[in-house]
C-alpha positions as YAML, in Angstrom:
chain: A
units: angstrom
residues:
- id: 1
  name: UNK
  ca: [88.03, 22.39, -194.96]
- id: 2
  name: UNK
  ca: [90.75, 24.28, -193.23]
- id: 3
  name: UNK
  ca: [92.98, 23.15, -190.71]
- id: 4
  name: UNK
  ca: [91.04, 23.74, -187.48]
- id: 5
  name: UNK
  ca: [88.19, 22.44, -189.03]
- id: 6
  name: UNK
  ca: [90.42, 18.95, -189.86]
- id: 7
  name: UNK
  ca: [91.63, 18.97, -185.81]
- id: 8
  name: UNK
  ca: [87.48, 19.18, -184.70]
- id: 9
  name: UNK
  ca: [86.77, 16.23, -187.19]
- id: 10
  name: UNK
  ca: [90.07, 14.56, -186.00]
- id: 11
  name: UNK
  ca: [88.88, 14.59, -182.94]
- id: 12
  name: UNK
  ca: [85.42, 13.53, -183.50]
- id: 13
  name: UNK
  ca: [87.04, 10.49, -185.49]
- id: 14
  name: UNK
  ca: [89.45, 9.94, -182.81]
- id: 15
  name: UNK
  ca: [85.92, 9.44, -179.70]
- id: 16
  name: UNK
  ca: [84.08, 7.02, -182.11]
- id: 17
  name: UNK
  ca: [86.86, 4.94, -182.74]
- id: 18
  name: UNK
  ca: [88.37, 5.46, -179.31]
- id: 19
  name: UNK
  ca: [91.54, 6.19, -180.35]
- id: 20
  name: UNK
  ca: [93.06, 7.75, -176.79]
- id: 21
  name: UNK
  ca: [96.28, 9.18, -177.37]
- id: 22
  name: UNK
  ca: [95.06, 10.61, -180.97]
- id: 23
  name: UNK
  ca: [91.68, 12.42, -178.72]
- id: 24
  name: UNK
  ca: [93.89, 13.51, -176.69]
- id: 25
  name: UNK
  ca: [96.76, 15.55, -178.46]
- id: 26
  name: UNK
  ca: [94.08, 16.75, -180.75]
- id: 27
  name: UNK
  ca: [92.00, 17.88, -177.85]
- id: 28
  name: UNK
  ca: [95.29, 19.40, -176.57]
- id: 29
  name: UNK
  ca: [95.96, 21.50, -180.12]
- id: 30
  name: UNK
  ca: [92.28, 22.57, -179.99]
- id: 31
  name: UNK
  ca: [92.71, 24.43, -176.83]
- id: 32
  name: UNK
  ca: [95.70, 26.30, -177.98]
- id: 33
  name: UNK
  ca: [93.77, 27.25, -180.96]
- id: 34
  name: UNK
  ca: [90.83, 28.18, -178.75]
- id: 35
  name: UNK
  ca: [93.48, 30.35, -176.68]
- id: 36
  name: UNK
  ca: [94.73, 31.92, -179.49]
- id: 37
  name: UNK
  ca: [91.45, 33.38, -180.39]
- id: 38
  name: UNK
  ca: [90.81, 34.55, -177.16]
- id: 39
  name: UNK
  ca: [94.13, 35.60, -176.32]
- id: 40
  name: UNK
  ca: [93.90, 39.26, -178.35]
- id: 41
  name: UNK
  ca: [91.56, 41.47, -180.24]
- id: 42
  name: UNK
  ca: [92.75, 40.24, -183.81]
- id: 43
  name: UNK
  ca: [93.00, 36.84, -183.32]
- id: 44
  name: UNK
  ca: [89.15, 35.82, -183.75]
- id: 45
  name: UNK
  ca: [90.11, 34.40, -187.19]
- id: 46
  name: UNK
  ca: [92.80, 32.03, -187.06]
- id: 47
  name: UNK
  ca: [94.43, 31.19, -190.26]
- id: 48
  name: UNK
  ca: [96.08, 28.13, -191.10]
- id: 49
  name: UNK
  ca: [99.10, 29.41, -190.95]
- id: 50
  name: UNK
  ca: [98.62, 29.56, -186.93]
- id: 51
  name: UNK
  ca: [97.57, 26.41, -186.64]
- id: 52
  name: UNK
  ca: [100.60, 25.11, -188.15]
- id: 53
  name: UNK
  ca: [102.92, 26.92, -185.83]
- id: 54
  name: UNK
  ca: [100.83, 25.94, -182.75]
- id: 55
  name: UNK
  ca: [101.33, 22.52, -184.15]
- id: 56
  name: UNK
  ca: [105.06, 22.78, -184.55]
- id: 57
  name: UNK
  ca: [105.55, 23.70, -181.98]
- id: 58
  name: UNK
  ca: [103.42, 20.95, -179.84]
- id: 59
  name: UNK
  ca: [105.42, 18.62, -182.04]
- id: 60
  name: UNK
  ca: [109.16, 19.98, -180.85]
- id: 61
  name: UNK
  ca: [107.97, 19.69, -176.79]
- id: 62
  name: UNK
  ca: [106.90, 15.89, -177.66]
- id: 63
  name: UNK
  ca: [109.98, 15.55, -179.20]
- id: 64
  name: UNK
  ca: [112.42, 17.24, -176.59]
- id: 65
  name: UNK
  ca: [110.03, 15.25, -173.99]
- id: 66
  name: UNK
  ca: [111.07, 12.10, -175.53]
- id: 67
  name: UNK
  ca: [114.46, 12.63, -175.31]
- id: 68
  name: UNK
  ca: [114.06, 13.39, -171.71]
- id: 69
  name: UNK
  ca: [112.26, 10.30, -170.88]
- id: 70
  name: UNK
  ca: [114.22, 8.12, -173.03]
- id: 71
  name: UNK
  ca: [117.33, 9.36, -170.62]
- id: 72
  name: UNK
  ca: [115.60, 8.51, -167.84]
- id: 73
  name: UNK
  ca: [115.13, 5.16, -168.79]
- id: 74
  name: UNK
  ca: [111.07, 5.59, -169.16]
- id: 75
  name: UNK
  ca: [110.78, 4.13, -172.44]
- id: 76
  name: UNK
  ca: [106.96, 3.98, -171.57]
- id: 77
  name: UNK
  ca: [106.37, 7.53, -171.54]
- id: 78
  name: UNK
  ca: [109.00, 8.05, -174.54]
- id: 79
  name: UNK
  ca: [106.65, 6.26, -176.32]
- id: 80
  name: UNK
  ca: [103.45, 7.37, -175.39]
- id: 81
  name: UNK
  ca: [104.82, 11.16, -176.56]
- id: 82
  name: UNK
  ca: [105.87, 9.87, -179.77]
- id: 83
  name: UNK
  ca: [102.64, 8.68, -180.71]
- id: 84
  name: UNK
  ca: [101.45, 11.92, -180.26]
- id: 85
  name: UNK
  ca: [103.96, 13.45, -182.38]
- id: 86
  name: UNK
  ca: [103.16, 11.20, -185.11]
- id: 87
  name: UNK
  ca: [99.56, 12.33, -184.93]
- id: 88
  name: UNK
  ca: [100.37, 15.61, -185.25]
- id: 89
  name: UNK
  ca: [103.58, 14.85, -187.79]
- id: 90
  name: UNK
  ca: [99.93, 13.88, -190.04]
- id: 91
  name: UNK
  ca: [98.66, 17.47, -189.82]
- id: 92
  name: UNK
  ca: [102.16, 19.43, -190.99]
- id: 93
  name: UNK
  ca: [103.19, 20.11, -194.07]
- id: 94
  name: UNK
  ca: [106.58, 17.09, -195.71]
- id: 95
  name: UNK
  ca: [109.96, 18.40, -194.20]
- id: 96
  name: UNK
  ca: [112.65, 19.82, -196.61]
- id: 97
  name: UNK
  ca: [115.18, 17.59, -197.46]
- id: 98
  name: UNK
  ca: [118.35, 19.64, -196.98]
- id: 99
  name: UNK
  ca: [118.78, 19.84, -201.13]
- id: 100
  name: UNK
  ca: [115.29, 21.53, -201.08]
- id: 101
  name: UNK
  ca: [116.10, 23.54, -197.99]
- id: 102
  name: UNK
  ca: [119.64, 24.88, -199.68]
- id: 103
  name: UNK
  ca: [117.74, 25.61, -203.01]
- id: 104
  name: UNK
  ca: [114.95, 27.55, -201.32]
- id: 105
  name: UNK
  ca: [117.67, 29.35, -199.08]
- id: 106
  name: UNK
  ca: [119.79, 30.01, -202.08]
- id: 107
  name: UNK
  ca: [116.27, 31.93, -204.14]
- id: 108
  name: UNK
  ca: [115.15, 33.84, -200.76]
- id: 109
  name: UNK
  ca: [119.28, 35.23, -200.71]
- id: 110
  name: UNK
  ca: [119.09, 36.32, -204.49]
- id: 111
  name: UNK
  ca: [116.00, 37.80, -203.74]
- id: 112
  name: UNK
  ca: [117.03, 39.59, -201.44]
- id: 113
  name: UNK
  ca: [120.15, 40.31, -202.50]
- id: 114
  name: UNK
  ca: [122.12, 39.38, -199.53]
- id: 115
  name: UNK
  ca: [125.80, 39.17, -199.62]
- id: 116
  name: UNK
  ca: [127.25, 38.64, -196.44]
- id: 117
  name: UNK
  ca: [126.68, 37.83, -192.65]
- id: 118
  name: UNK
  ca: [125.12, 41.35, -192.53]
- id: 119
  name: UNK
  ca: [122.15, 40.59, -194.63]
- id: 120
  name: UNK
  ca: [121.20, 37.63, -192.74]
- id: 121
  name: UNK
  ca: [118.63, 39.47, -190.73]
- id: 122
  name: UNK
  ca: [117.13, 40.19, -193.77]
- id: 123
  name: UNK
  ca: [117.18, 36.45, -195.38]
- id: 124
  name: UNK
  ca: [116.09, 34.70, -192.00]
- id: 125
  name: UNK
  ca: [112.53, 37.03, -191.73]
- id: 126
  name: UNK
  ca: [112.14, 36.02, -195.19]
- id: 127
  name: UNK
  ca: [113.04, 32.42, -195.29]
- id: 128
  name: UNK
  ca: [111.04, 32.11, -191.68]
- id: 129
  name: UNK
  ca: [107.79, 33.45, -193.40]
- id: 130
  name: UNK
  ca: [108.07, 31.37, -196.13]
- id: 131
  name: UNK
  ca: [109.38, 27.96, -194.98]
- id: 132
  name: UNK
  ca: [107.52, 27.68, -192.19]
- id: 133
  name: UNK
  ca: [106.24, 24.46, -191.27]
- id: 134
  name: UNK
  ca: [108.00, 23.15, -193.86]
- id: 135
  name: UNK
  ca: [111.63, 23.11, -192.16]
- id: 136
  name: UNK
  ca: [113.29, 23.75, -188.64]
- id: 137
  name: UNK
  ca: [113.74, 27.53, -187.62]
- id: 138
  name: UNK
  ca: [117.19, 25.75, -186.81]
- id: 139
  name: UNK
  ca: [118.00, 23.95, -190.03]
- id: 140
  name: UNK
  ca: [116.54, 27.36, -191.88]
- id: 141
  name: UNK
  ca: [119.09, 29.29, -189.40]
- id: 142
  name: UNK
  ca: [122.14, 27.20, -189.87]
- id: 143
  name: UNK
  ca: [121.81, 26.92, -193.66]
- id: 144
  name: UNK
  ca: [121.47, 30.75, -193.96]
- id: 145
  name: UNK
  ca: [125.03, 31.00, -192.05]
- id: 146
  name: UNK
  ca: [126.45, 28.32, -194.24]
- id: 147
  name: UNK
  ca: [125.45, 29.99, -197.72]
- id: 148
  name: UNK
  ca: [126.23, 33.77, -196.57]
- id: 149
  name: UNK
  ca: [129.58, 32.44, -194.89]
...
């Protein structure tokens, strides 16, 4: 079973047991995947790969949303958002630690052969491709800098 196929039975899961706020952020990643085949001409198979990133990225706004609501002093909503995240937090791959992120930073760099702050277009296209989901574009970024400083 693939990934969209996991979100259709999530959500099927989520209306029998009526489980709200997991129906609903399911429902929500199901339309993005449904816009994403839509949205082009080579996009009527979606891989899981896409899913993932339409998931991540959900998962960031719910975060940053929290933040924003936990300012404002509406620890309801705060809440309520990261429930959601946790539900989809269930669908995406285990973080890096940052030991795992420098050792998988340190392979893609010898792989590519990278040697200074030059190269770090090179390493980042890379490491993106291949870490994806699995660590922040940010973390990925900063720990590229660090190792080619």
């Amino acid at each position: 079973m693939n990934l969209e196929e996991s979100i259709s039975e999530g959500i099927k899961e989520a209306m029998k047991s009526k489980d709200a706020i997991r129906r609903d952020i399911l429902r929500s990643v199901k339309k993005y995947i449904i816009e994403f085949k839509t949205s082009g001409t080579n996009h009527e198979d979606i891989t899981d790969a896409d899913v993932l990133k339409i998931i991540t990225k959900l998962a960031k706004q719910g975060i940053d949303s929290a933040e924003v609501y936990k300012t404002q002093g509406r620890e309801d909503l705060c809440e309520y958002e990261m429930a959601q995240v946790a539900v989809l937090k269930e669908f995406l791959p285990a973080q890096m630690s940052d030991v795992e992120l420098t050792e998988a930073v340190k392979a893609i760099i010898e792989k590519v052969g990278a040697s200074s702050m030059k190269d770090m277009g090179k390493v980042m296209g890379i490491a993106s491709k291949e870490l994806a989901g699995k660590a922040d574009g940010k973390d990925v970024s900063n720990k590229v800098k660090e190792l080619l400083a």
